[in-house]
matplotlib code that plots the C-alpha trace (Angstrom):
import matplotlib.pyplot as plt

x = [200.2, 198.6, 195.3, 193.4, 189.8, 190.1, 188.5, 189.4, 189.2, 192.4, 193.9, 198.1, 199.3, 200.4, 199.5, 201.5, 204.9, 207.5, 210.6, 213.3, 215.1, 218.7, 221.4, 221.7, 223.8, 223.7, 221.1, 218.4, 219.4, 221.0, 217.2, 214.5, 210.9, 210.2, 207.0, 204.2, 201.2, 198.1, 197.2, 193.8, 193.8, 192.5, 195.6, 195.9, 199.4, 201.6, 204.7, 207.1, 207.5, 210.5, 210.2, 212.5, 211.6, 209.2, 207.3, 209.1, 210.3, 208.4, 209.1, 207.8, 211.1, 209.5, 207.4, 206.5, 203.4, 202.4, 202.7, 206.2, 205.9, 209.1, 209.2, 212.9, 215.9, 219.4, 221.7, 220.9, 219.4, 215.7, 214.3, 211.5, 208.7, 207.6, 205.4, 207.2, 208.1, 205.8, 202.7, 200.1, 201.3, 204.1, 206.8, 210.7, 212.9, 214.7, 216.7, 217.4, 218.7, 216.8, 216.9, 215.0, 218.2, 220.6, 217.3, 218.7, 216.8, 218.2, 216.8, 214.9, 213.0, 208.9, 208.5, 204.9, 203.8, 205.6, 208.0, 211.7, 214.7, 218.7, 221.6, 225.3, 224.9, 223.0, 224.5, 221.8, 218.5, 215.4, 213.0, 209.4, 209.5, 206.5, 205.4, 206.5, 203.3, 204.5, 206.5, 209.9, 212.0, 214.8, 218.2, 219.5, 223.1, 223.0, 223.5, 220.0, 221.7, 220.3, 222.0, 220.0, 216.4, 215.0, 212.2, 209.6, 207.1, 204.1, 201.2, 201.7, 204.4, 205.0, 206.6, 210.1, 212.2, 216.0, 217.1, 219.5, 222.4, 220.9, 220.8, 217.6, 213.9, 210.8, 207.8, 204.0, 203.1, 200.4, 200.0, 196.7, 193.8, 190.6, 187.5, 188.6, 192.0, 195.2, 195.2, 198.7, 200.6, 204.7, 207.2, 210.9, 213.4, 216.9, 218.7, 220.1, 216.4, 216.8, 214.6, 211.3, 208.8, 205.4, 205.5, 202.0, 198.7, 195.7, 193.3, 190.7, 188.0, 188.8, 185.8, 186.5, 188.7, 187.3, 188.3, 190.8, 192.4, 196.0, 195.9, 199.9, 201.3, 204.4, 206.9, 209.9, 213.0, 213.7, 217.1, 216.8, 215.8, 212.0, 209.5, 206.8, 203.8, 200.4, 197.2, 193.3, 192.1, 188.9, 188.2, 191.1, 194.1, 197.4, 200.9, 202.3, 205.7, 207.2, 210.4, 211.9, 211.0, 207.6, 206.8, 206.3, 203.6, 202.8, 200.3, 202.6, 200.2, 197.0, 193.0, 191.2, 192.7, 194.4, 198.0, 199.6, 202.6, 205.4, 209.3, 212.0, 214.6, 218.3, 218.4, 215.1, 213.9, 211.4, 208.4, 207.2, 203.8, 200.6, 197.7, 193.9, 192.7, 190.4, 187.7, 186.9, 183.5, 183.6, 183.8, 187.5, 189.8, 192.7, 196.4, 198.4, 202.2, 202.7, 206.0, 206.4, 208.8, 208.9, 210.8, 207.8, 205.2, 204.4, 203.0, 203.1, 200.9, 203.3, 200.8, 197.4, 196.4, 193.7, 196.3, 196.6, 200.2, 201.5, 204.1, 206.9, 210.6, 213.0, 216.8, 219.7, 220.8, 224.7, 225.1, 222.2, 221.2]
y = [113.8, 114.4, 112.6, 111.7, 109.9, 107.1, 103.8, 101.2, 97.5, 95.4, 94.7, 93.6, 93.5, 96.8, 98.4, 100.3, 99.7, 100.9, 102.7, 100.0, 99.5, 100.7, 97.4, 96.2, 97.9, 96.4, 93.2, 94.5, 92.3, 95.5, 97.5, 97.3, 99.5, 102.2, 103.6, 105.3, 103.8, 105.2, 103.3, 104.4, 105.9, 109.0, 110.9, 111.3, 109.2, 107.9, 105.9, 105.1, 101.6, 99.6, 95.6, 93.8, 93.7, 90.1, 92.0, 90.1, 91.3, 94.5, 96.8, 100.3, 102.6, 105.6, 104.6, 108.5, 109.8, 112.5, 112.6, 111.1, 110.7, 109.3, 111.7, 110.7, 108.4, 108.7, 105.9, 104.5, 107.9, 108.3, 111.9, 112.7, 115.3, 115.4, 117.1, 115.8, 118.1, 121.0, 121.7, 119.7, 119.1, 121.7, 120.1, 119.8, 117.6, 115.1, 111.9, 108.8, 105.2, 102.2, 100.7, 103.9, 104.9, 107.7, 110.5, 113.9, 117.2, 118.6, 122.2, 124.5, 125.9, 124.8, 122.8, 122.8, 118.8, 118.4, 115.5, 116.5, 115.3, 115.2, 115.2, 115.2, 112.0, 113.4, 117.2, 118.9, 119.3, 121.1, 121.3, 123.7, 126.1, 127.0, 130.9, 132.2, 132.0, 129.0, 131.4, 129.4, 126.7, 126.1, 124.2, 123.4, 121.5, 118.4, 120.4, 122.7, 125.9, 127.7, 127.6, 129.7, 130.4, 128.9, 131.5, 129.7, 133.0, 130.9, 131.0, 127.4, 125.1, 121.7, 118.7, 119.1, 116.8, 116.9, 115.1, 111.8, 115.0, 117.2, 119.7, 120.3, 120.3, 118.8, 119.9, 120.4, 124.2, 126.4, 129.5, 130.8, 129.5, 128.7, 128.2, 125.3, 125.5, 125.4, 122.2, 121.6, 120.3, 119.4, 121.9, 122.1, 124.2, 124.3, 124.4, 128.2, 129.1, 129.6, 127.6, 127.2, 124.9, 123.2, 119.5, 118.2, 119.4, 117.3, 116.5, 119.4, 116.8, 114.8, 115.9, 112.8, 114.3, 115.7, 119.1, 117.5, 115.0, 114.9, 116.0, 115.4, 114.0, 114.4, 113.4, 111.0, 110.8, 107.7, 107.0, 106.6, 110.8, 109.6, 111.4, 109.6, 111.0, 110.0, 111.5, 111.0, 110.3, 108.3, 108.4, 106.2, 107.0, 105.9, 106.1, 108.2, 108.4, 111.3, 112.7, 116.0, 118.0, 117.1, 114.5, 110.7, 110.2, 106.9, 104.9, 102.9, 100.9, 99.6, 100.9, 99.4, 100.4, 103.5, 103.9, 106.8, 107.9, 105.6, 105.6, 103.8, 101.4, 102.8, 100.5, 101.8, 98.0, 97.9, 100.8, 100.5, 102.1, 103.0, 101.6, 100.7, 97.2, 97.4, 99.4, 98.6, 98.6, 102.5, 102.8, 104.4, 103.5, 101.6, 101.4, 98.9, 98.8, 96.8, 96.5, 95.9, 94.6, 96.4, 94.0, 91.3, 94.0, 91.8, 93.4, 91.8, 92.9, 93.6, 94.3, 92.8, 94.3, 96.7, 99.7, 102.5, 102.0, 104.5, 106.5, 104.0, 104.8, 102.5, 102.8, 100.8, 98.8, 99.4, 95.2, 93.8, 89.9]
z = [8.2, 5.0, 5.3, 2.2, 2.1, -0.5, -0.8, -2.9, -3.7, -4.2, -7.5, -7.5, -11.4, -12.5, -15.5, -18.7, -19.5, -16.2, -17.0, -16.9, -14.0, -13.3, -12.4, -9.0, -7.2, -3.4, -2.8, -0.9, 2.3, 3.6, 3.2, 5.7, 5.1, 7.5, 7.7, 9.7, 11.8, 12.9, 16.4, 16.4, 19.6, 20.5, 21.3, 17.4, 18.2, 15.2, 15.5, 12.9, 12.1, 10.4, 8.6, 6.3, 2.8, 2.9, 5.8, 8.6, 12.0, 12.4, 15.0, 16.4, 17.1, 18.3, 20.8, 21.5, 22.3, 19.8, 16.3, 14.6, 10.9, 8.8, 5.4, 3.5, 4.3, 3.8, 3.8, 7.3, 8.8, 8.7, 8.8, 10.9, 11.5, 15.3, 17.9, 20.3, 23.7, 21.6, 21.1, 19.3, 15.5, 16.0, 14.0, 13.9, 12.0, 13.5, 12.2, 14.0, 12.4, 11.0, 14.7, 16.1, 18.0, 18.1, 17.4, 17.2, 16.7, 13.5, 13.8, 15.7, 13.0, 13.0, 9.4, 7.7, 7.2, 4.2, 2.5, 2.5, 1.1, 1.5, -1.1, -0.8, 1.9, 4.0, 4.6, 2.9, 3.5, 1.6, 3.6, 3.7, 7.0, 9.0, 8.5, 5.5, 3.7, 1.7, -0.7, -0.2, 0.6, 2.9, 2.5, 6.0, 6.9, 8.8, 12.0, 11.0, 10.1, 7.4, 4.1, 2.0, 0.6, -2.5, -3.6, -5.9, -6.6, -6.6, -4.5, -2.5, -2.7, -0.9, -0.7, -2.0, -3.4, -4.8, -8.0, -7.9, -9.2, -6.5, -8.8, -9.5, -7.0, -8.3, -5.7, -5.5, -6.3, -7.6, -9.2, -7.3, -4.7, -6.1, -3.9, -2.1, -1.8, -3.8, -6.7, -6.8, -9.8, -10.2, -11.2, -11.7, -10.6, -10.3, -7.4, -7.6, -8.1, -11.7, -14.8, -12.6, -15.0, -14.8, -15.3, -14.8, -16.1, -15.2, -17.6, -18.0, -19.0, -15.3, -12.9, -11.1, -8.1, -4.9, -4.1, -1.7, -4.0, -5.4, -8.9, -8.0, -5.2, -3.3, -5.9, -5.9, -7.7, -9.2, -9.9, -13.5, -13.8, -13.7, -11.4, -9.3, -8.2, -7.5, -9.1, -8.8, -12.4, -13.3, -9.6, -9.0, -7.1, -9.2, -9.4, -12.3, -14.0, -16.3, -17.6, -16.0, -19.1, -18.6, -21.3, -21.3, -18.7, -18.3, -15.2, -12.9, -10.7, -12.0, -11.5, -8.7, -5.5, -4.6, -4.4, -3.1, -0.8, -2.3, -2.7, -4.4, -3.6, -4.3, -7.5, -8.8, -9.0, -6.2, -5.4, -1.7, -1.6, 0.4, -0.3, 0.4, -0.1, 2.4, 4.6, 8.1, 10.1, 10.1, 6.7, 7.6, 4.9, 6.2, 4.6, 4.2, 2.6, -0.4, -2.1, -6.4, -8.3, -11.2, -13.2, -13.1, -11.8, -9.3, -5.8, -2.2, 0.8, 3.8, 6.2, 6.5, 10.0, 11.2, 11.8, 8.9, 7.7, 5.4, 3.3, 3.4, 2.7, 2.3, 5.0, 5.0, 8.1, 9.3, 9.9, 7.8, 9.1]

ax = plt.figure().add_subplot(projection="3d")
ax.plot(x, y, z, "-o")
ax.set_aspect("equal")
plt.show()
């Protein structure tokens, strides 16, 4: 669980022109929003939650203690990092449905705390493993056996995430470690490790970031070929679009509040996002999930409770209501 410090004050219209959306495919009745809660206890627990799309019938389906943070989706499979029956923040991957049922370890492999992502339905899996030095990526099978390594040759990478083709892998990486760590931007690279390319550069004239902050977030694929990402820029968290060949950058969601883990719905119509509209009494910043429409740019507040909700995927349902 990647945790950022950001305050923010609520704003809902977005701002710059979105990429336009793909045609319906499927209605959304057959998607629900899963998600991750902080219960603000002090076990350091998280549970993964799921609603439907207006914010109705929410549900906790892990109900472990420990850490269980959803990171991708796949049809009606949800994939999971966990702690649990480990040690402390010692994380595996499992997968379990929309329901919370049916949880399977996938491998036995220790992952850093990192976004993943599947292609070919689900029977593929990059992922980033747990001491290698962060040189490399894996792609596992559904069953966790090692496929093959993906060598990157930079200095950190993070956050993988395959293209709509699954051809390509668009993931956070740096060339070298300054003083406070690593600042991260996209690059590209195809699947077969070949073509590996920078795609964001953040503005040199931005001083605006804290050490800590995303100059580029863990990216999405939208299904147009657009990749999402959020970035820190005038001392406002956003959410950023741009072509795979780097160009065309344009502002997604508007100044004012912070916006960051997010993800797409199949039809690339609706962007289910983190974000923080408020701060409670201890000046902790608390999430909420909102969902856009980006055809009237149009956001709605899910959640509206005291819990930090955060990085939100969207699953199907086998026998949607």
């Amino acid at each position: 669980m990647k945790n950022i410090i950001m305050l923010a004050s609520l704003a809902l219209v977005a701002c710059g022109e979105a990429p336009a959306p793909v045609e319906d495919t499927k209605a959304p009745a057959d998607l629900r929003i899963a998600f991750n809660v902080y219960t603000n206890t002090p076990e350091d627990n998280y549970e993964v939650f799921v609603m439907d799309l207006d914010g109705k019938n929410r549900k906790n389906i892990t109900n472990t203690p420990g850490v269980d943070w959803v990171y991708s989706a796949y049809g009606d499979r949800l994939l999971f990092l966990s702690d649990r029956d480990t040690c402390h923040r010692c994380y595996f991957l499992y997968e379990m449905d929309a329901d919370g049922n049916n949880v399977r370890r996938i491998s036995d492999r220790q992952l850093q705390d990192s976004w993943m992502s599947a292609r070919m339905n689900g029977d593929e899996f990059i992922v980033d493993p747990k001491g290698i030095n962060d040189t490399a990526f894996f792609r596992l099978d559904r069953d966790g056996k090692h496929l093959d390594t993906l060598y990157h040759g930079l200095a950190y990478a993070n956050d993988p995430c395959f293209s709509p083709d699954g051809e390509r892998i668009v993931f956070r990486g740096a060339k070298e470690k300054v003083k406070h760590g690593y600042p991260a931007e996209l690059h590209i690279i195809n699947t077969d490790g070949s073509d590996l390319r920078q795609l964001t550069h953040y503005p040199a004239d931005d001083t605006t970031a804290e050490w800590w902050a995303y100059h580029a977030g863990p990216p999405q694929w939208r299904s147009d070929d657009r990749i999402t990402y959020c970035s820190k820029r005038k001392g406002n968290l956003s959410i950023f679009s741009i072509k795979p060949d780097g160009t065309d950058e344009q502002q997604l969601t508007p100044d004012g509040f912070d916006e960051d883990w997010h993800a797409w719905s199949p039809d690339g119509n609706l962007l289910v996002y983190g974000g923080t509209p408020v701060v409670n009494e201890e000046e902790r910043p608390v999430y909420d999930i909102f969902l856009m429409d980006m055809r009237t740019k149009q956001a709605k507040r899910l959640t509206t409770d005291t819990l930090s909700e955060q990085a939100p995927v969207f699953v199907r349902v086998a026998d949607p209501r």
